[in-house]
C-alpha atoms as a printed R data frame, in Angstrom:
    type eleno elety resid chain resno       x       y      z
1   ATOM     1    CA   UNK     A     1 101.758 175.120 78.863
2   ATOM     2    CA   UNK     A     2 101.395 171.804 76.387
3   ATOM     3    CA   UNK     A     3 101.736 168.671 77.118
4   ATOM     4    CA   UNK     A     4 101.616 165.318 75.643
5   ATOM     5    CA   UNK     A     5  98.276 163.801 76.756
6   ATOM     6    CA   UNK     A     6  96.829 160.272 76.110
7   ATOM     7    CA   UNK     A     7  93.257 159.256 76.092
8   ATOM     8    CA   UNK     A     8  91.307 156.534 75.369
9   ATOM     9    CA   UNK     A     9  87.937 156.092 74.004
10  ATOM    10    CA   UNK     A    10  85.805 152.852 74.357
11  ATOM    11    CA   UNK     A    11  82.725 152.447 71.592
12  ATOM    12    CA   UNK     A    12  81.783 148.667 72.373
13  ATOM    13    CA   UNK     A    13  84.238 146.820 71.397
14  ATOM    14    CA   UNK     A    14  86.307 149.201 69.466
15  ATOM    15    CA   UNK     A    15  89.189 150.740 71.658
16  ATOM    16    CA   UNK     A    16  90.709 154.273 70.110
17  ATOM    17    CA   UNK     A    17  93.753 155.841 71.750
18  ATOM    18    CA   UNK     A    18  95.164 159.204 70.677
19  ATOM    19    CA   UNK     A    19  98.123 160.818 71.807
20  ATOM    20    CA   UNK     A    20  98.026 164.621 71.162
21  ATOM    21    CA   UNK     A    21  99.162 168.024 72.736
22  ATOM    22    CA   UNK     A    22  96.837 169.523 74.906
23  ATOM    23    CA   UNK     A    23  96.955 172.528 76.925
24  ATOM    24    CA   UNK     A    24  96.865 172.199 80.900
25  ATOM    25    CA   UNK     A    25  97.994 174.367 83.776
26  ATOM    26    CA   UNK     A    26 100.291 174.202 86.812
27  ATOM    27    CA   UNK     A    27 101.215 169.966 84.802
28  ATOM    28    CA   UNK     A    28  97.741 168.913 84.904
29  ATOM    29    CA   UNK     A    29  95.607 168.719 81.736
30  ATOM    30    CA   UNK     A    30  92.589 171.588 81.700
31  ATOM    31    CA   UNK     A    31  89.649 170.146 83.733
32  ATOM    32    CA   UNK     A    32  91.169 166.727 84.930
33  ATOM    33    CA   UNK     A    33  90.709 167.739 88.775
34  ATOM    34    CA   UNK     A    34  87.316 167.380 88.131
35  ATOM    35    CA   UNK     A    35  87.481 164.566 85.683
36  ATOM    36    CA   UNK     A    36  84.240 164.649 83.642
37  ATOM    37    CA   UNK     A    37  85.245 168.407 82.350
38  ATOM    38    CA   UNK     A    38  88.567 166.793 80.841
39  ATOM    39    CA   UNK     A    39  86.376 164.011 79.053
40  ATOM    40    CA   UNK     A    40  84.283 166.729 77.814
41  ATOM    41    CA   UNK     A    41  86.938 169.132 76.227
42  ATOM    42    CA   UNK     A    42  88.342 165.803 74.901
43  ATOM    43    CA   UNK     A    43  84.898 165.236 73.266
44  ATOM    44    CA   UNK     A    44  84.155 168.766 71.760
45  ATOM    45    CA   UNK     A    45  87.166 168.161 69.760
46  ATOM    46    CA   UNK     A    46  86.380 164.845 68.605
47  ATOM    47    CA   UNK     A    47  83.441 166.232 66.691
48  ATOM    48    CA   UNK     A    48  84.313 165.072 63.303
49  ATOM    49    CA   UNK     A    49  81.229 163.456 61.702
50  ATOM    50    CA   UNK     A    50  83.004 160.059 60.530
51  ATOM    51    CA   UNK     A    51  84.449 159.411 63.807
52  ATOM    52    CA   UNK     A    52  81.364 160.323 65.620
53  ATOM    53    CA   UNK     A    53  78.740 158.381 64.116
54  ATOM    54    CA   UNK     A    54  81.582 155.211 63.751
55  ATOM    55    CA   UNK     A    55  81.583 155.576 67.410
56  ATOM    56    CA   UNK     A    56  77.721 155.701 67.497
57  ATOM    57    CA   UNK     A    57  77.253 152.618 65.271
58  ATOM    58    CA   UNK     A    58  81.090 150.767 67.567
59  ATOM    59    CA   UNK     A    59  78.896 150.877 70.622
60  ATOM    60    CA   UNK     A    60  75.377 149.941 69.372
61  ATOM    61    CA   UNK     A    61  75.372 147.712 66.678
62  ATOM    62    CA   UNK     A    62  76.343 144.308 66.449
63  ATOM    63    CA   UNK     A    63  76.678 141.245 63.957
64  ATOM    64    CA   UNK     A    64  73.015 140.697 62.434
65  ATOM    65    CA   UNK     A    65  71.843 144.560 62.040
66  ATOM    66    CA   UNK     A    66  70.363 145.692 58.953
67  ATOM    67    CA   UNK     A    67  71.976 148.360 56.960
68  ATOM    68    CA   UNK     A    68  68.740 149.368 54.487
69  ATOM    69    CA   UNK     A    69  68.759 150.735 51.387
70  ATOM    70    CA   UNK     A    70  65.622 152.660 50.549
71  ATOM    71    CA   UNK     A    71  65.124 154.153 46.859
72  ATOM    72    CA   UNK     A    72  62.128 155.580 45.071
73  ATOM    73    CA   UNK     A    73  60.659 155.212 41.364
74  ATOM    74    CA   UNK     A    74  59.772 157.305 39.251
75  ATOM    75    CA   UNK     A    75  56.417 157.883 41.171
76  ATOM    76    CA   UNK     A    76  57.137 158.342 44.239
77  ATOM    77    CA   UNK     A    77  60.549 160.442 44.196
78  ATOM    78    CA   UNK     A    78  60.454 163.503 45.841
79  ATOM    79    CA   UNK     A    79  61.167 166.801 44.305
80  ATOM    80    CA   UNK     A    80  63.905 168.030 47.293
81  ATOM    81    CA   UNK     A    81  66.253 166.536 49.709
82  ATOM    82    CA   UNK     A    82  63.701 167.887 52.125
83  ATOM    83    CA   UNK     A    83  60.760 166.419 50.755
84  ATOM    84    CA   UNK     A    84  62.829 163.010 50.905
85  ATOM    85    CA   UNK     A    85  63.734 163.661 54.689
86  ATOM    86    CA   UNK     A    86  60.415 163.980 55.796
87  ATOM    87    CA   UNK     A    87  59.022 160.836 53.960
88  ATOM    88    CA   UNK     A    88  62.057 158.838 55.441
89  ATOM    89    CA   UNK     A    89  61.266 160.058 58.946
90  ATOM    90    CA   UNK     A    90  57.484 159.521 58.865
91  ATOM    91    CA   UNK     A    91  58.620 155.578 57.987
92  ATOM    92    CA   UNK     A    92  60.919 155.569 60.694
93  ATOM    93    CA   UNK     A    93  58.160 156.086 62.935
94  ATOM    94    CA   UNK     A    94  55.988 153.906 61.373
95  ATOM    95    CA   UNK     A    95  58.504 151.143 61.366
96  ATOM    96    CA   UNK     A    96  59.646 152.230 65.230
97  ATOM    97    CA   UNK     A    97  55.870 151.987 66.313
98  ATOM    98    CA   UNK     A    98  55.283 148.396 64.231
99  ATOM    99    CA   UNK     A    99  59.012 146.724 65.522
100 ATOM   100    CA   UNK     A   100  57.665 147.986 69.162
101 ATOM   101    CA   UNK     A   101  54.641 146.295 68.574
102 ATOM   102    CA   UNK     A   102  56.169 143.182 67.229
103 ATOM   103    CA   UNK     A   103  58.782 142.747 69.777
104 ATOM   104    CA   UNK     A   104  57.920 144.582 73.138
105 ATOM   105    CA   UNK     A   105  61.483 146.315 71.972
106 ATOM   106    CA   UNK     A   106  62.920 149.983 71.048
107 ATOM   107    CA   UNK     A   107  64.156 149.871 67.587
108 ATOM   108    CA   UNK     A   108  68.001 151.394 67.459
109 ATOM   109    CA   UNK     A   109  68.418 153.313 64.298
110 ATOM   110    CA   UNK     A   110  70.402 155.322 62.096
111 ATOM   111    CA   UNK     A   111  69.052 157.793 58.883
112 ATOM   112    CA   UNK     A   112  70.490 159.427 56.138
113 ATOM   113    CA   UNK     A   113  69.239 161.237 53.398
114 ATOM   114    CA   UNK     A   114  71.903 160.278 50.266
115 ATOM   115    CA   UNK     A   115  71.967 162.897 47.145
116 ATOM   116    CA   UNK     A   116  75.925 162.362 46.176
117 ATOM   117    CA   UNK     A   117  77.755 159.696 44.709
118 ATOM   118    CA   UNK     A   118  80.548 158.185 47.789
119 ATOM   119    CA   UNK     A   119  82.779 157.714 45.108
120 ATOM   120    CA   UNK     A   120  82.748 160.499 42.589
121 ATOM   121    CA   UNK     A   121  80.626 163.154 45.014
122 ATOM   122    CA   UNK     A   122  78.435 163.644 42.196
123 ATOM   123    CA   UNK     A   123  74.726 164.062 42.543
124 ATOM   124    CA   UNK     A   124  72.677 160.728 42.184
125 ATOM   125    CA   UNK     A   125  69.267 159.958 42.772
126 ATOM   126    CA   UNK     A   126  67.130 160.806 46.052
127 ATOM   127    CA   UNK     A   127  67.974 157.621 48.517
128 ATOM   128    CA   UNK     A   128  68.093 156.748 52.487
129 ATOM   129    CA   UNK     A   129  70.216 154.685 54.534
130 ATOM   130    CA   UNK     A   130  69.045 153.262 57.419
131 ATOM   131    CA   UNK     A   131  71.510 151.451 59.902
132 ATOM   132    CA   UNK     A   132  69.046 149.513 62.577
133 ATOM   133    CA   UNK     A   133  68.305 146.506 64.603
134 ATOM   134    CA   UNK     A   134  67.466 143.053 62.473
135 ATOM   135    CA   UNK     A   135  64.088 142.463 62.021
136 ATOM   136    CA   UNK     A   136  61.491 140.655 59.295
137 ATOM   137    CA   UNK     A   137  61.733 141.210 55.861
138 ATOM   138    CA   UNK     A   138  57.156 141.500 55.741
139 ATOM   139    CA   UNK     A   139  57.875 144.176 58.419
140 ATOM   140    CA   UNK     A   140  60.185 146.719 56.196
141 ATOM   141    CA   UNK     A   141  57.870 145.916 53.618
142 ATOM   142    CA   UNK     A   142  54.609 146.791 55.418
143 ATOM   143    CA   UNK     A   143  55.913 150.413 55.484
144 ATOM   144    CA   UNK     A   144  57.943 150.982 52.265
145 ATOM   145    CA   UNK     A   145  57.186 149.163 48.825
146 ATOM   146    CA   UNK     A   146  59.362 146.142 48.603
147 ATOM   147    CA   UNK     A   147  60.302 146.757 44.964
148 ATOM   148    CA   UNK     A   148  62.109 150.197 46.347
149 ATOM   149    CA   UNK     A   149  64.145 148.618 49.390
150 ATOM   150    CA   UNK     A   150  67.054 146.121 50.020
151 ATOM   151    CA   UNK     A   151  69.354 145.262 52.533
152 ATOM   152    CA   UNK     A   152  72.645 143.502 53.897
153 ATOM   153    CA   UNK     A   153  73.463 142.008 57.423
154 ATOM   154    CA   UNK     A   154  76.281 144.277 59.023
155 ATOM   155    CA   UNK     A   155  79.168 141.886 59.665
156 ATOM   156    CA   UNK     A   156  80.414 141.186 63.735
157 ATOM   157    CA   UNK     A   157  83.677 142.684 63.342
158 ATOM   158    CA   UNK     A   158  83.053 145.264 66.013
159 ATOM   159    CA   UNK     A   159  84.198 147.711 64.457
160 ATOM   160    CA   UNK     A   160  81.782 150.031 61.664
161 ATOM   161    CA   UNK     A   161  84.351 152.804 60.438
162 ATOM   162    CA   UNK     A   162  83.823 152.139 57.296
163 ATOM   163    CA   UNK     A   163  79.742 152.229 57.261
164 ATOM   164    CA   UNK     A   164  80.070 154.996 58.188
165 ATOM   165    CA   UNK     A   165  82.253 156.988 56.003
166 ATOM   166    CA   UNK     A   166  80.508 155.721 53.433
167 ATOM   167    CA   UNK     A   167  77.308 156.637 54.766
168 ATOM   168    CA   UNK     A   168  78.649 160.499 55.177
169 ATOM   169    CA   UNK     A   169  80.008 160.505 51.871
170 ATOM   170    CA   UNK     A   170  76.869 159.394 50.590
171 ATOM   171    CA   UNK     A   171  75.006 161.911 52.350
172 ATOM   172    CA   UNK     A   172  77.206 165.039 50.883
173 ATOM   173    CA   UNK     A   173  77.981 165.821 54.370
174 ATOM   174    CA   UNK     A   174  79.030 169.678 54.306
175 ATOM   175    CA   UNK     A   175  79.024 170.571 58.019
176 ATOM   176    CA   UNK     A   176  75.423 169.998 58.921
177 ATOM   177    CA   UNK     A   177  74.178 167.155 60.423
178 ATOM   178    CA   UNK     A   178  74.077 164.189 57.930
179 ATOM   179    CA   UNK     A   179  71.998 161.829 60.017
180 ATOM   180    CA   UNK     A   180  69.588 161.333 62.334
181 ATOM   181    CA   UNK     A   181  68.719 158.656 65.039
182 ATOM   182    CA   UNK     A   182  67.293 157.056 67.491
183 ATOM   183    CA   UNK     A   183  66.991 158.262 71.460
184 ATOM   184    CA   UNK     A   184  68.718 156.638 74.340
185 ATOM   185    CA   UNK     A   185  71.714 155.358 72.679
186 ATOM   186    CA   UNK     A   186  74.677 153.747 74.500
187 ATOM   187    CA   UNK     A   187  77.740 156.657 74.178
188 ATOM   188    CA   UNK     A   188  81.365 156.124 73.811
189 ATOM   189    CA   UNK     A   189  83.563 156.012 77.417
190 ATOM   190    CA   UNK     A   190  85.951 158.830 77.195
191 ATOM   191    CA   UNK     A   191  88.484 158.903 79.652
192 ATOM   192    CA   UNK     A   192  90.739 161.290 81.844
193 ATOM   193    CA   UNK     A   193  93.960 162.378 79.666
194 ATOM   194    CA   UNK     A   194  97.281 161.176 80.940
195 ATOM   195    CA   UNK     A   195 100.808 162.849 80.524
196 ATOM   196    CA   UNK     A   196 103.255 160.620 78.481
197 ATOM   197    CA   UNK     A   197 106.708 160.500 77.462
198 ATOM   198    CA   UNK     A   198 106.712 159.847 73.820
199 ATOM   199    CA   UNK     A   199 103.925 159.428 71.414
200 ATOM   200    CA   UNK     A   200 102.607 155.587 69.595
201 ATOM   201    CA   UNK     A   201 103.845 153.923 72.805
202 ATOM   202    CA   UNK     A   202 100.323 152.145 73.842
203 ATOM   203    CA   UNK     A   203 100.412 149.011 74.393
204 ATOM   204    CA   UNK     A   204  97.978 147.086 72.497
205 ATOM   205    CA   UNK     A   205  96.281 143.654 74.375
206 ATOM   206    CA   UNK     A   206  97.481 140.367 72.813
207 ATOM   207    CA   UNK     A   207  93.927 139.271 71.694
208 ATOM   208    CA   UNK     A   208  92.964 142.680 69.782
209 ATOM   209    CA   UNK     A   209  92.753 143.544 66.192
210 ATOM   210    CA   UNK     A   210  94.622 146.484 65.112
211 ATOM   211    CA   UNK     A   211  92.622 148.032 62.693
212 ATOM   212    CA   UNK     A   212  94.064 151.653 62.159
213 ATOM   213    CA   UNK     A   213  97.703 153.246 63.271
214 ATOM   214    CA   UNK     A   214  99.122 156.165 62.603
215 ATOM   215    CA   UNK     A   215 102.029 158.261 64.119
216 ATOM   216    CA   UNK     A   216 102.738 161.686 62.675
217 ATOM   217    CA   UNK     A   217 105.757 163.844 63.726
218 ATOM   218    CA   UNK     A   218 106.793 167.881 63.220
219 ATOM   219    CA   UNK     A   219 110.464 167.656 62.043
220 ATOM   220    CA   UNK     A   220 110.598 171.458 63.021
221 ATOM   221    CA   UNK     A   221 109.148 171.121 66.479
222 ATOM   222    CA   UNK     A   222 109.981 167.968 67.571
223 ATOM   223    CA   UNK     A   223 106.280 167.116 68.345
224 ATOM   224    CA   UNK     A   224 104.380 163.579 67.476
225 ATOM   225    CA   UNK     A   225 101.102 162.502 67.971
226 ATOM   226    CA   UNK     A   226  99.838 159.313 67.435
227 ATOM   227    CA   UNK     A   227  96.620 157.416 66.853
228 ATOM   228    CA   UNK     A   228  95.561 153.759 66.854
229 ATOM   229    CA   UNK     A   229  92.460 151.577 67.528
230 ATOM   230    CA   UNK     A   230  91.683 148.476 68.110
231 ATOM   231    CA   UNK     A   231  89.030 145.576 68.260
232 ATOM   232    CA   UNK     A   232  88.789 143.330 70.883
233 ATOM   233    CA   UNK     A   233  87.276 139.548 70.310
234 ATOM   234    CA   UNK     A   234  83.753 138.975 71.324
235 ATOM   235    CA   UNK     A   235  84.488 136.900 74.168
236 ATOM   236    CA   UNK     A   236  87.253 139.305 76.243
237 ATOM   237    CA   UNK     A   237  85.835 142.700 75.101
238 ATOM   238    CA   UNK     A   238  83.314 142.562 78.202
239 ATOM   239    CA   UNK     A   239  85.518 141.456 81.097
240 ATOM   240    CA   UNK     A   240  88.612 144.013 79.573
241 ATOM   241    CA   UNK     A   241  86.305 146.510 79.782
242 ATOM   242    CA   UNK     A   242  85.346 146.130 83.462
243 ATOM   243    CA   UNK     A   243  88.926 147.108 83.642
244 ATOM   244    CA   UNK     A   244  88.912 150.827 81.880
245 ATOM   245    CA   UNK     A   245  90.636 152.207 85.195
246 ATOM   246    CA   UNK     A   246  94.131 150.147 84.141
247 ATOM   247    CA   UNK     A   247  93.158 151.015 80.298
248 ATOM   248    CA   UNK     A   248  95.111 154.681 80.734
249 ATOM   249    CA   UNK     A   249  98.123 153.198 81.761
């Protein structure tokens, strides 16, 4: 049988809850004996690139982080996507190995290879994105000509949704992989579904900033589902989410 399930997901400070119809047996949602198996079924169909890499960036990235924009002239451009992915990955190491160096730190990081336009999906010029920890402008430009390069500081709202839809966008994203990154990054909290009553009935903390709602209903079956998230303030997002048992309810 179906049932209404709820579920939350916890990337930093971003909160997402969906209520959808899931499948379960004998009243109890496929897996949630065991716990971790429900989270996982929950995950495999969360795999939709923007919400997965938003997610990615949600829990890693903060207020400060560099989103790089890498570009080649006429010289140096490279006559395939290809080609351009293996230049941009040989700098990533090269950068990785010099910020490691610099810092005693790992350097968290985000590629794309861009060929399409974001806003018209035409094809543009050979590019890279790079979303990644802040560092020195004489560093970047040790390992990429600082004529070909810019950047912008990623704001602290906590919440990168719309990095990186563009980013996917950018990257012509047609059911590949459209990015690549760094190891040993901190992962979303998925938790155990619960049965509700009616879908869009969450409540949302007092402090939060709703960012995205939506509640969609079948006129012929009856059934809604409903999706929101949220973005907690800087200062209660840690000590609410020492709290992620009471978040389901």
């Amino acid at each position: 049988m179906k049932q209404l399930m709820r579920y939350r997901i916890i990337s930093g400070r971003a909160v997402e809850v969906r209520d959808v119809l899931m499948e379960t047996r004998g009243g109890r949602p496929r897996g949630a004996r065991r716990g971790k198996s429900s989270a996982k079924q929950v995950k495999r169909n969360e795999e939709e690139a923007v919400l997965v890499l938003a997610r990615q960036l949600n829990a890693n990235c903060k207020g400060g982080d560099l989103f790089l924009t890498l570009k080649y002239s006429d010289a140096r451009l490279p006559a395939t996507k290809d080609g351009a992915k293996r230049i941009a990955r040989n700098f990533m190491r090269r950068l990785a190995r010099a910020y490691k160096k610099a810092t005693g730190k790992k350097l968290t990081w985000w590629l794309v290879t861009a060929s399409v336009s974001a806003k018209t999906g035409r094809p543009v010029r050979l590019h890279h994105h790079v979303v990644m920890d802040a560092m020195a402008w004489d560093l970047i430009a040790k390992h990429w000509p600082p004529e070909e390069f810019s950047y912008r500081m990623l704001d602290a709202t906590g919440d990168y949704t719309a990095v990186a839809r563009y980013i996917i966008r950018n990257a012509g994203y047609g059911g590949e992989r459209a990015w690549s990154h760094s190891q040993g990054l901190k992962q979303s909290v998925y938790t155990t579904p619960i049965p509700v009553r009616r879908a869009g009935t969450v409540k949302v903390p007092p402090e939060a900033r709703v960012v995205e709602r939506e509640v969609r209903e079948d006129g012929e079956s009856g059934f809604s589902a409903a999706y929101i998230r949220w973005v907690l303030p800087l200062e209660s997002s840690t000590k609410r989410h020492g709290r992620r048992k009471k978040q389901n309810e």
